[in-house]
C-alpha positions as CSV (number, residue, x, y, z in Angstrom):
1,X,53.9,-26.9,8.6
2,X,53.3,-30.2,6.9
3,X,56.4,-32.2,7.1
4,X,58.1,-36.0,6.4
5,X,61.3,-36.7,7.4
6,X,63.5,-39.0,6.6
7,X,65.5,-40.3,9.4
8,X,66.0,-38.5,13.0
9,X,69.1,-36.7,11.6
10,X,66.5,-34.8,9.4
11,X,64.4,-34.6,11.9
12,X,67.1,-32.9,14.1
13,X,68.4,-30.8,11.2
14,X,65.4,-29.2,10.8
15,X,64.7,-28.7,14.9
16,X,68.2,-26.8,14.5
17,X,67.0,-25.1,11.4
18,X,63.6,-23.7,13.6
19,X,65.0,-22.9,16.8
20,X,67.9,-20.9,14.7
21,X,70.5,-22.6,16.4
22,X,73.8,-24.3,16.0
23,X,74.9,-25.2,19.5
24,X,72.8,-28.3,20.0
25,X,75.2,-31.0,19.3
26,X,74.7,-33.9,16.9
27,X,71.7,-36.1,17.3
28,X,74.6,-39.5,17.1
29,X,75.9,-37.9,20.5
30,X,73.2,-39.5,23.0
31,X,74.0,-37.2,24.8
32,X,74.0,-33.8,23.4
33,X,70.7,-31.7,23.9
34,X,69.2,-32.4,20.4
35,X,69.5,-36.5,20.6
36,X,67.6,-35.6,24.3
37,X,65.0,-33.5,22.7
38,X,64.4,-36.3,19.8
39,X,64.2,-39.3,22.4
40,X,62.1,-37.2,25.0
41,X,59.7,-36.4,22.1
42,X,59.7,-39.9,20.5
43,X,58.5,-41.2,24.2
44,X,55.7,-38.5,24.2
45,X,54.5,-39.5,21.1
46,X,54.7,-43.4,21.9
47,X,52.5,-42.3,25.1
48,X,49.9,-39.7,23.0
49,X,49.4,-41.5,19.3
50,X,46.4,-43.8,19.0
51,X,46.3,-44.8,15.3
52,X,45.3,-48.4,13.8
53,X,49.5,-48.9,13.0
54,X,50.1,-49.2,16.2
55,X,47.2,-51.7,17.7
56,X,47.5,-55.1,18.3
57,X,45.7,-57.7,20.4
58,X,47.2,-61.2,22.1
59,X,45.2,-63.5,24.0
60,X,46.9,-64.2,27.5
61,X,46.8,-67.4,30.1
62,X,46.5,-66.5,33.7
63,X,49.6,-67.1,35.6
64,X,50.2,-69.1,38.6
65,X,49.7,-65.6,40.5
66,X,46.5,-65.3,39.0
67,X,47.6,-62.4,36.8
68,X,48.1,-62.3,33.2
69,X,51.4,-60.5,32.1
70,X,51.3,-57.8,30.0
71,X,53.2,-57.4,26.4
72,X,56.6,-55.4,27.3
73,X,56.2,-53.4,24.2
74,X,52.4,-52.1,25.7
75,X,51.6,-48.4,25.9
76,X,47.8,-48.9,26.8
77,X,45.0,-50.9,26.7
78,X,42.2,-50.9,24.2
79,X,40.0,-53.0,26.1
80,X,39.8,-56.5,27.2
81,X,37.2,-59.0,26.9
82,X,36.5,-62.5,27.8
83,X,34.4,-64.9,25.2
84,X,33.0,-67.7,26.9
85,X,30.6,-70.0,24.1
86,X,28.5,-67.3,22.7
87,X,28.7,-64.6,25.0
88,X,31.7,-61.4,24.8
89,X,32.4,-60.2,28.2
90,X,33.9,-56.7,28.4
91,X,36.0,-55.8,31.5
92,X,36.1,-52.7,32.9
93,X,39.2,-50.8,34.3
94,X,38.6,-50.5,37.7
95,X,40.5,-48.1,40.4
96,X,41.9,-49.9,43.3
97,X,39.3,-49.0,46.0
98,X,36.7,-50.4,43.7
99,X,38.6,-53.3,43.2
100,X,39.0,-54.1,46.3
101,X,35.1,-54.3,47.5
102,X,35.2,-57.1,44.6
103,X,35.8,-60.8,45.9
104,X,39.2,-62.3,44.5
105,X,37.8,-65.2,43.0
106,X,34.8,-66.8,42.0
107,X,32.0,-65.7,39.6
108,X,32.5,-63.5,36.2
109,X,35.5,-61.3,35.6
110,X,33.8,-57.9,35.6
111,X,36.4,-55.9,35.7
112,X,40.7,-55.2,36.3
113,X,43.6,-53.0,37.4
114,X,47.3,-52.8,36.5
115,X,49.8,-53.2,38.4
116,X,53.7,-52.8,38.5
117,X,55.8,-55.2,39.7
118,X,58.6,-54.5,42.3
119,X,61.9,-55.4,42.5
120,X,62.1,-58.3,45.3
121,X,65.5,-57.0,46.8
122,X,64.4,-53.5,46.8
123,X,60.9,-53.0,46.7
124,X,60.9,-50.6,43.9
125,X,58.4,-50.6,41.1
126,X,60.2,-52.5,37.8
127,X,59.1,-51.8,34.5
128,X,57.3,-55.4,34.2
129,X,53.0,-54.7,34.3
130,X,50.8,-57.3,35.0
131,X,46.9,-57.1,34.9
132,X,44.9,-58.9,37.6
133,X,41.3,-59.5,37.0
134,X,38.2,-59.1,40.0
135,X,36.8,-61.6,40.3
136,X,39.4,-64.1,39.3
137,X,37.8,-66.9,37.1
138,X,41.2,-68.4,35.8
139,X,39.9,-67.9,32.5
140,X,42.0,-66.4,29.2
141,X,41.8,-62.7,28.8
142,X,41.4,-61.5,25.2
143,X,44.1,-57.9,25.4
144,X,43.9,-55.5,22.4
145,X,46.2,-52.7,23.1
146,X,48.4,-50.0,21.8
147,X,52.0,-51.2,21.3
148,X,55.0,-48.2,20.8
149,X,56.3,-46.9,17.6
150,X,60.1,-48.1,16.1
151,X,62.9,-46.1,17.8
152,X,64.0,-43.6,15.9
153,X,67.1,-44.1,14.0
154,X,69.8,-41.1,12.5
155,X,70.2,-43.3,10.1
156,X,67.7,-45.6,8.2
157,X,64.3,-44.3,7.6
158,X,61.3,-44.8,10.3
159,X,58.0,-45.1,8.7
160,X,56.2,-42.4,11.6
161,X,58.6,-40.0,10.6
162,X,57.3,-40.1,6.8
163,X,53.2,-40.0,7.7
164,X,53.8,-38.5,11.1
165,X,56.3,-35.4,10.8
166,X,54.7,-32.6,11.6
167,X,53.7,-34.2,14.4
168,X,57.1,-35.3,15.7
169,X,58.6,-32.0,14.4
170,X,56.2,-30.0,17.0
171,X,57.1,-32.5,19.8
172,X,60.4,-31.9,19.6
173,X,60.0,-27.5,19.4
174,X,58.1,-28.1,22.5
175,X,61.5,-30.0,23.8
176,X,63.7,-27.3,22.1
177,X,62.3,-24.1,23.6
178,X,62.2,-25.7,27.0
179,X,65.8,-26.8,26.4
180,X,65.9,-22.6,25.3
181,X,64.3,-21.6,28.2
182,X,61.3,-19.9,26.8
183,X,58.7,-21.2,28.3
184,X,56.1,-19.1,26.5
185,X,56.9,-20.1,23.3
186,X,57.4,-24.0,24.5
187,X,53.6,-23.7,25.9
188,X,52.8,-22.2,22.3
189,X,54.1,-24.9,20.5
190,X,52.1,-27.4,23.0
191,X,49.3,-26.2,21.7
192,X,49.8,-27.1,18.1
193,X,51.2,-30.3,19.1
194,X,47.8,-31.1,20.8
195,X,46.0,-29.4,18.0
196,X,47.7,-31.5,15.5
197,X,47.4,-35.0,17.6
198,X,43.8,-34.5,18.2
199,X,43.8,-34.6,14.6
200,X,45.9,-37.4,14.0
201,X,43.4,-39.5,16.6
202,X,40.1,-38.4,15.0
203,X,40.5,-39.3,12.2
204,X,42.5,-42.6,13.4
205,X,39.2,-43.0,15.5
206,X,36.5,-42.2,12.8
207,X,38.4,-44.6,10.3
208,X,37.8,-47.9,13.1
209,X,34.2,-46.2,14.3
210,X,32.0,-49.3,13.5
211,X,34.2,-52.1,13.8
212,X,31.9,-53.8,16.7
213,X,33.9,-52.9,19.6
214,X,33.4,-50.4,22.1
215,X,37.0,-50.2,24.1
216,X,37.3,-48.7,27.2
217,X,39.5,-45.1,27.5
218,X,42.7,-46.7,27.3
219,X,44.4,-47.6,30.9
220,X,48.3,-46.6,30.5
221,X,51.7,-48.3,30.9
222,X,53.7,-45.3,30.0
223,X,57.2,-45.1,31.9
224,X,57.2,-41.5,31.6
225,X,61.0,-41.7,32.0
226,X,62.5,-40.8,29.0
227,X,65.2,-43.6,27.2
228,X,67.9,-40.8,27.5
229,X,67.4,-38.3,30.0
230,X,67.7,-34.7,30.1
């Protein structure tokens, strides 16, 4: 099922075209069930794909806080390192107990969590991440993450779409046979889309093997909220 499309109205043509159906709407109509299924499984894959197109690194100040805020565009972390004269530190994500047996300041970063910052009038998490270093040694932090891929567009063409299809095409039959309720065949199709993405990352993975660093499994900022929902 090797596939490229062109644009998400392929994309969504050829969903239709699959599931056998003609009731799904029109992918321009946000909110018909086929623009849902597209933008549910364009936010999976932003969360799943780990591939050299979409890294990218920044080095960040500390804040008055002492936090460093994250990229708005992140969708995990790589790893993160300090480089003080000749000597690489690599931090460690840390879970919040751990963190917390860790003085706030003083000494060598050694490690960090992320955090979500709430809304001050109503104490709700906000979409905004920051990352807050134990110890604190009000040094920069050296991020290299994974950033999201374009939205997609019914209209003008979306590079994942052309190297990625088959891909997006099983994210969204895992979408579409929910949407049909048939579970069994939606749980079928999860397994190809995991098949293929395993793939995808392998090989992503073999082609950076040897690059001198050694990231840490990625820590994630994924909203798991979909841009449209359901």
């Amino acid at each position: 099922m090797a596939r490229a499309f062109h644009d998400e109205e392929d994309l969504a043509d050829a969903v239709k075209e699959w599931m056998h159906r003609s009731d799904m709407g029109d992918v321009n109509d946000l909110t018909s069930p086929i623009s849902i299924i597209t933008a549910t499984a364009n936010e999976r894959i932003n969360f799943d794909l780990r591939t050299a197109q979409n890294e990218d690194n920044i080095t960040l100040p500390p804040n008055a806080n002492n936090t460093y805020t994250a990229p708005s565009h992140i969708t995990a972390i790589r790893f993160i390192q300090q480089i003080k004269g000749d000597e690489v530190f690599n931090l460690i994500p840390l879970s919040q107990p751990a963190a917390a047996r860790l003085p706030l300041t003083g000494g060598q970063s050694v490690g960090y969590v992320l955090e979500s910052l709430k809304h001050e009038d109503f104490d709700q998490p906000t979409s905004l991440q920051v990352i807050r270093t134990y110890p604190f040694d009000g040094e920069d932090i050296i991020l290299d993450y994974y950033t999201g891929f374009p939205n997609l567009d019914a209209d003008d063409t979306v590079w994942p779409l052309l190297r990625y299809g088959t891909l997006y095409l099983r994210a969204c039959l895992v979408e579409a046979w929910n949407w049909a309720q048939n579970q069994e065949r939606s749980e079928a199709m999860d397994r190809q889309y995991h098949a293929e993405l395993e793939r995808i990352n392998r090989v992503a993975n073999f082609n950076v093997a040897g690059s001198g660093a050694a990231p840490n499994a990625p820590s994630r900022f994924y909203n798991s909220t979909p841009s449209r929902a359901m």
